[in-house]
BAZASE-843220 format. One record per residue: y, z, x of N, C-alpha, C, CB in turn; residue in three letters; residue number from 1. Coordinates in pm, 1 decimal, decimal comma, always signed. Glycine has a CB too. Layout:
# residues N
- nv|nw|nu|cav|caw|cau|cv|cw|cu|cbv|cbw|cbu|res|n
- Y|Z|X|Y|Z|X|Y|Z|X|Y|Z|X|ALA|NUM
...
***
This chain:
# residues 81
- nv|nw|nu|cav|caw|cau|cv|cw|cu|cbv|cbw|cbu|res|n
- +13132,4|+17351,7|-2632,2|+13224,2|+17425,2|-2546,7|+13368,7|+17391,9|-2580,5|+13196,1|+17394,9|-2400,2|UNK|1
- +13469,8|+17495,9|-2515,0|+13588,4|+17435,5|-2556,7|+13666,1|+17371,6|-2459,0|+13663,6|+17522,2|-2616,3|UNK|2
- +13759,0|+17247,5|-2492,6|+13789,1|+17135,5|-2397,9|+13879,2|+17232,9|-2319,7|+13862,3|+16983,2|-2462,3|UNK|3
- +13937,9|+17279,3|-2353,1|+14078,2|+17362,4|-2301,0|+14032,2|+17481,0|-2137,5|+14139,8|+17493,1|-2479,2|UNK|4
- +13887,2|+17503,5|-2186,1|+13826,7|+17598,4|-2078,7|+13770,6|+17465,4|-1994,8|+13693,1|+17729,7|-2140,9|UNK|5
- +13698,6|+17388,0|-2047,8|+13590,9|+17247,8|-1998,3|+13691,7|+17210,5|-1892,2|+13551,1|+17092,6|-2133,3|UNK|6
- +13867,3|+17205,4|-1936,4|+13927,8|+17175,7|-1819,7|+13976,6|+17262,8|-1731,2|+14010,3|+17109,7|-1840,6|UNK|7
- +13972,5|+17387,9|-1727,1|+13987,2|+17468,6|-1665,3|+13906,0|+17506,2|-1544,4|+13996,2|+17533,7|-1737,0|UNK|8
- +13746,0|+17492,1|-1567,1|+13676,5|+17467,4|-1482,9|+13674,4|+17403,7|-1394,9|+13619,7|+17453,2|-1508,0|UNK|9
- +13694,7|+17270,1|-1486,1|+13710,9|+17133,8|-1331,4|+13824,3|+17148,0|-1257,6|+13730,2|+16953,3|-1374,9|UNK|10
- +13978,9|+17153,5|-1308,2|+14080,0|+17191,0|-1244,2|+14010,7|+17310,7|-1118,9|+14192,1|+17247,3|-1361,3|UNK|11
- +13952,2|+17413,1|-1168,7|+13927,7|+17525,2|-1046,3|+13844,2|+17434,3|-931,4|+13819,0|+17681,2|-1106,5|UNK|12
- +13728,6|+17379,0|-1027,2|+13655,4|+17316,0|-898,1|+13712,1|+17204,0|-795,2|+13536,7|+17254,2|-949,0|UNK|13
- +13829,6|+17165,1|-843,6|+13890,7|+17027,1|-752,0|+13963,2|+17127,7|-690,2|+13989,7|+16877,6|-827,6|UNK|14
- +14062,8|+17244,1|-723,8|+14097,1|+17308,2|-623,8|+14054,3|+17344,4|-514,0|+14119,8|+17372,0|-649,7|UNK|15
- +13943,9|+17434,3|-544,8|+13865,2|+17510,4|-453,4|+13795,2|+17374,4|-328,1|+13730,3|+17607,1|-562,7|UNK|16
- +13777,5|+17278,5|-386,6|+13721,3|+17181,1|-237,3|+13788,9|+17126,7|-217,5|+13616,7|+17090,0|-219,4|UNK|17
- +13948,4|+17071,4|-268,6|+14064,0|+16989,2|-170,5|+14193,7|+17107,5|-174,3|+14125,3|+16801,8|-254,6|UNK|18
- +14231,7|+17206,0|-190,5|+14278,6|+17280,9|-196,1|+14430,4|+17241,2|-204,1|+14227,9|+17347,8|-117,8|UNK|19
- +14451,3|+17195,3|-309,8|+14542,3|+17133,2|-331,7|+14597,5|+17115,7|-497,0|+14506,5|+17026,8|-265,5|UNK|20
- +14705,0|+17099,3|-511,3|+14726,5|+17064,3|-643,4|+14740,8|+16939,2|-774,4|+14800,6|+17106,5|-634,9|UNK|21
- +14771,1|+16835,4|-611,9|+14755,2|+16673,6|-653,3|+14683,8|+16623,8|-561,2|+14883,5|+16583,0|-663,8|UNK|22
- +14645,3|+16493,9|-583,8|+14495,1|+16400,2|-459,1|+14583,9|+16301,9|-521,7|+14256,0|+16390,5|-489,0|UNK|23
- +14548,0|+16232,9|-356,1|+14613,9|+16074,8|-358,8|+14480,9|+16009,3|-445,4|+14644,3|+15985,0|-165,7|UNK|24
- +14568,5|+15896,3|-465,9|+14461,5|+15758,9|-551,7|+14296,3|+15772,8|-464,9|+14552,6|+15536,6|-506,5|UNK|25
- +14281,2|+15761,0|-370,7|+14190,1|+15750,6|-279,8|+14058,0|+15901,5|-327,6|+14286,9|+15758,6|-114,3|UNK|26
- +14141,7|+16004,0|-276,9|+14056,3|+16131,1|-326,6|+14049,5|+16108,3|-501,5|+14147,5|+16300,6|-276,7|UNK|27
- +14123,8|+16066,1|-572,9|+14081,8|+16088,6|-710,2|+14002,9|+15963,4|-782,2|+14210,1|+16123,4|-790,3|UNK|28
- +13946,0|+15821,1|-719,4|+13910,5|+15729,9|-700,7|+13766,8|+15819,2|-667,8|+13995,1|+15638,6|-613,2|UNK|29
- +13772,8|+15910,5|-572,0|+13610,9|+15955,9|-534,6|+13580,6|+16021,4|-629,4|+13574,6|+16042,4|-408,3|UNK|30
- +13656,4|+16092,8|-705,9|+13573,4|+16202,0|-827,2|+13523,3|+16134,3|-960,5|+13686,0|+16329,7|-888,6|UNK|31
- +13608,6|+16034,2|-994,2|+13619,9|+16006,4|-1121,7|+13483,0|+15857,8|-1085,4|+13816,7|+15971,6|-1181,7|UNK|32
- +13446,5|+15791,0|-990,2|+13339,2|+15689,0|-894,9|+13402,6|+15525,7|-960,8|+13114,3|+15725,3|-944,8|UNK|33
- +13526,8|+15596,2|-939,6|+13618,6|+15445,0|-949,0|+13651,2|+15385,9|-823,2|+13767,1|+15460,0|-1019,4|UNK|34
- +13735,9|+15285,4|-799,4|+13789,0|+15207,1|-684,5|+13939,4|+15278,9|-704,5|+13776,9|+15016,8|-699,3|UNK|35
- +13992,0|+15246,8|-621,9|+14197,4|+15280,0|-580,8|+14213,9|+15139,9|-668,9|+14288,7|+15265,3|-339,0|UNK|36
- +14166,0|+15028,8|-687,0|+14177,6|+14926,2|-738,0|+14187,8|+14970,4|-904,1|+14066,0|+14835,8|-686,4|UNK|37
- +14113,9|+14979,5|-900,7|+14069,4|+15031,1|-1059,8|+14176,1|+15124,9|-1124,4|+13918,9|+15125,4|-1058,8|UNK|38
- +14201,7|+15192,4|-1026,1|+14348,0|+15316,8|-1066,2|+14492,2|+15189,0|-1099,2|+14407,0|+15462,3|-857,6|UNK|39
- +14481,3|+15163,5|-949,2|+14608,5|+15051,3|-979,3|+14659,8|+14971,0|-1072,5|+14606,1|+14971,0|-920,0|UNK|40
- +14498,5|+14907,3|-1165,7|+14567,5|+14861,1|-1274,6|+14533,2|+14932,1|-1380,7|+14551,5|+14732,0|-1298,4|UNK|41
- +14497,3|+15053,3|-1400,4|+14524,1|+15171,4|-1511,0|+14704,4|+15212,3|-1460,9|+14381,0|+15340,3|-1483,3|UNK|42
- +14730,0|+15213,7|-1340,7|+14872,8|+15226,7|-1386,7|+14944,7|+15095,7|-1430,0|+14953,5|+15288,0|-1275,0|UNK|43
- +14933,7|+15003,3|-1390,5|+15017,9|+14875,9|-1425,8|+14976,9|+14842,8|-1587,7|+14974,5|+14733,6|-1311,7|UNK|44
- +14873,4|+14894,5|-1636,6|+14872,2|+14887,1|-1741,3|+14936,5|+15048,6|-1848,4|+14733,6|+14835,5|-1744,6|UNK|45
- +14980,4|+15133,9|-1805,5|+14982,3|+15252,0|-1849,1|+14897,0|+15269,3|-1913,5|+15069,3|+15287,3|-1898,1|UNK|46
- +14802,0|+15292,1|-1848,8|+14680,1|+15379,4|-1910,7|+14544,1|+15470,9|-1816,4|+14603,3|+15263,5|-2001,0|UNK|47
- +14529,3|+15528,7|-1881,8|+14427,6|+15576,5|-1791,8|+14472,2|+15760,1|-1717,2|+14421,3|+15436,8|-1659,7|UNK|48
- +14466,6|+15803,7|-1614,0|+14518,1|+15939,8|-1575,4|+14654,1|+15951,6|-1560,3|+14464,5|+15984,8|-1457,3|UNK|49
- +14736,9|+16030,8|-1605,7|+14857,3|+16034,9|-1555,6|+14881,5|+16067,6|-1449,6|+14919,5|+16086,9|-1606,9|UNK|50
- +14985,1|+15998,5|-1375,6|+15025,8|+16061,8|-1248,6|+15177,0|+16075,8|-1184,4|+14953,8|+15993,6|-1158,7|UNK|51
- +15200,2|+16105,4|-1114,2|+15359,7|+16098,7|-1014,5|+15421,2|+16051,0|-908,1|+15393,5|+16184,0|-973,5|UNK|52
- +15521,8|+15979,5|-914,4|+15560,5|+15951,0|-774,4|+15673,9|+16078,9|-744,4|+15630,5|+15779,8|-758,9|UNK|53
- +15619,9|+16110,8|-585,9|+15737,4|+16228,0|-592,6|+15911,4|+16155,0|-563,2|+15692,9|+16361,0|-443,5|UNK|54
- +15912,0|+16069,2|-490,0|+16071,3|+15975,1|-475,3|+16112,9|+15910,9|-589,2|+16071,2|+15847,1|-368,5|UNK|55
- +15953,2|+15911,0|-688,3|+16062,9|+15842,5|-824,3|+16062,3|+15733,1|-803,4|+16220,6|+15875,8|-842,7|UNK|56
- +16050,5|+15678,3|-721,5|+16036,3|+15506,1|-679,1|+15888,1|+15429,6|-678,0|+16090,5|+15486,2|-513,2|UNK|57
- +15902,4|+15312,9|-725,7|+15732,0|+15247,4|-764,3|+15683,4|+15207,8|-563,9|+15746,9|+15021,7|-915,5|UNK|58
- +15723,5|+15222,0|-495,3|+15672,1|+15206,8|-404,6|+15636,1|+15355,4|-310,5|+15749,2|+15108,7|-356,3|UNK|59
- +15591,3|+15439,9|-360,3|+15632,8|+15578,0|-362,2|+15424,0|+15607,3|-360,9|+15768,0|+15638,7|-539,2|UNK|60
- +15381,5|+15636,6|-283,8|+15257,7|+15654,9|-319,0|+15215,5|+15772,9|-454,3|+15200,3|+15690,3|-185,3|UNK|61
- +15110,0|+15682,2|-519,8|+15086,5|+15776,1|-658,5|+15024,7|+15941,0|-635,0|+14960,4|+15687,1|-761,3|UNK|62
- +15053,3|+16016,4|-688,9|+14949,4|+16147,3|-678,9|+14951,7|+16167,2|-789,2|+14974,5|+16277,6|-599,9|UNK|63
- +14824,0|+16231,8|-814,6|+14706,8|+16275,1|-987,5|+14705,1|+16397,2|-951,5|+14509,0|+16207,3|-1022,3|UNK|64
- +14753,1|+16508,3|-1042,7|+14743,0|+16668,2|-1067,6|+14573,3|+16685,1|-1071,3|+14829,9|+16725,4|-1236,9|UNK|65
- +14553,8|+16769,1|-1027,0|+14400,9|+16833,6|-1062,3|+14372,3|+16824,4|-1231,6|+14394,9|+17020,2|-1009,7|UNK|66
- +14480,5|+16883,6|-1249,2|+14464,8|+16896,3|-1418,5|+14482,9|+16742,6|-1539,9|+14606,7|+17015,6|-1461,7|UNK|67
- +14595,0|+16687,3|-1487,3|+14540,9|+16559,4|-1552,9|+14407,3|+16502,7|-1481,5|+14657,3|+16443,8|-1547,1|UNK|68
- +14323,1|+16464,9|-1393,1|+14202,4|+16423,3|-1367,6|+14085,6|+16508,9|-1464,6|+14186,2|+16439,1|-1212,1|UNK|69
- +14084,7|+16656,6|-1454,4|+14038,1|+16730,4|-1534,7|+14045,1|+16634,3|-1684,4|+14117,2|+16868,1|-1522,5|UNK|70
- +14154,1|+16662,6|-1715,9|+14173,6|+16632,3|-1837,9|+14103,5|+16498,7|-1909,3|+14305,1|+16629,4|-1841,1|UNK|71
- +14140,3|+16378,4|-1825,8|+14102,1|+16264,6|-1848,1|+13988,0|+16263,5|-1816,9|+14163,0|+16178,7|-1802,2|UNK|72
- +13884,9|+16343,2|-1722,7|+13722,4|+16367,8|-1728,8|+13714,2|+16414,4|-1882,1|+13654,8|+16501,3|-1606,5|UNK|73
- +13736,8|+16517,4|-1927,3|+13682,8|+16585,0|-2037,3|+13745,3|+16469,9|-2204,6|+13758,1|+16778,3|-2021,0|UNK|74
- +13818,5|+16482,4|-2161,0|+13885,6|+16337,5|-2302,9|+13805,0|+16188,7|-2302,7|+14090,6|+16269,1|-2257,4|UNK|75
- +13740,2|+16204,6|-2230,0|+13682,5|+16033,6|-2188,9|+13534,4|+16108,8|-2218,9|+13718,0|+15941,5|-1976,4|UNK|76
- +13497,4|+16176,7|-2213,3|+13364,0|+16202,2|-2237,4|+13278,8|+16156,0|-2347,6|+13357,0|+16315,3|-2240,0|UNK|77
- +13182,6|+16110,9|-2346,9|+13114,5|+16046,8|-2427,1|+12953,5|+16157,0|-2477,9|+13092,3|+15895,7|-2341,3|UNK|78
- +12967,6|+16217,3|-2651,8|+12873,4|+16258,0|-2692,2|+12752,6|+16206,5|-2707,9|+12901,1|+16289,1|-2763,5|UNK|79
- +12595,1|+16262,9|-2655,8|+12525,0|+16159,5|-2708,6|+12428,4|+16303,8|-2797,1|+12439,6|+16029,3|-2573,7|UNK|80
- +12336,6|+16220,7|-2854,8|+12255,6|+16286,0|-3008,0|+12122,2|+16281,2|-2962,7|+12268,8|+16185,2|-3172,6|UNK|81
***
């Protein structure tokens, strides 16, 4: 399949059940069957989903786009044979 649609899908499907365009750490912690912990130090390490603070400030709670979560589902995917 192609990744570009692969994320298009999921982006629709996170819409359509939080109806929204970004999810706090917490909602995107439930999709991906991580901890908020686990996010926290994918950011302190820069790595892992991208995300935003909207104040711009590190004490600023994080939000994850539908589409980077998408994204980082389908890029992390693992082929098997």
């Amino acid at each position: 399949m192609d990744r570009n649609n692969d994320i298009k899908i999921i982006s629709s499907i996170l819409f359509e059940r939080f109806q929204k365009i970004a999810l706090n750490a917490q909602e995107t912690a439930s999709i991906i069957g991580k901890s908020e912990d686990y996010l926290k130090k994918d950011r302190e390490q820069a790595t892992g989903i991208a995300y935003i603070r909207l104040s711009g400030k590190n004490r600023s709670k994080p939000l994850y786009s539908i589409t980077s979560i998408a994204k980082a589902l389908i890029e992390n995917e693992k082929k098997v044979s």
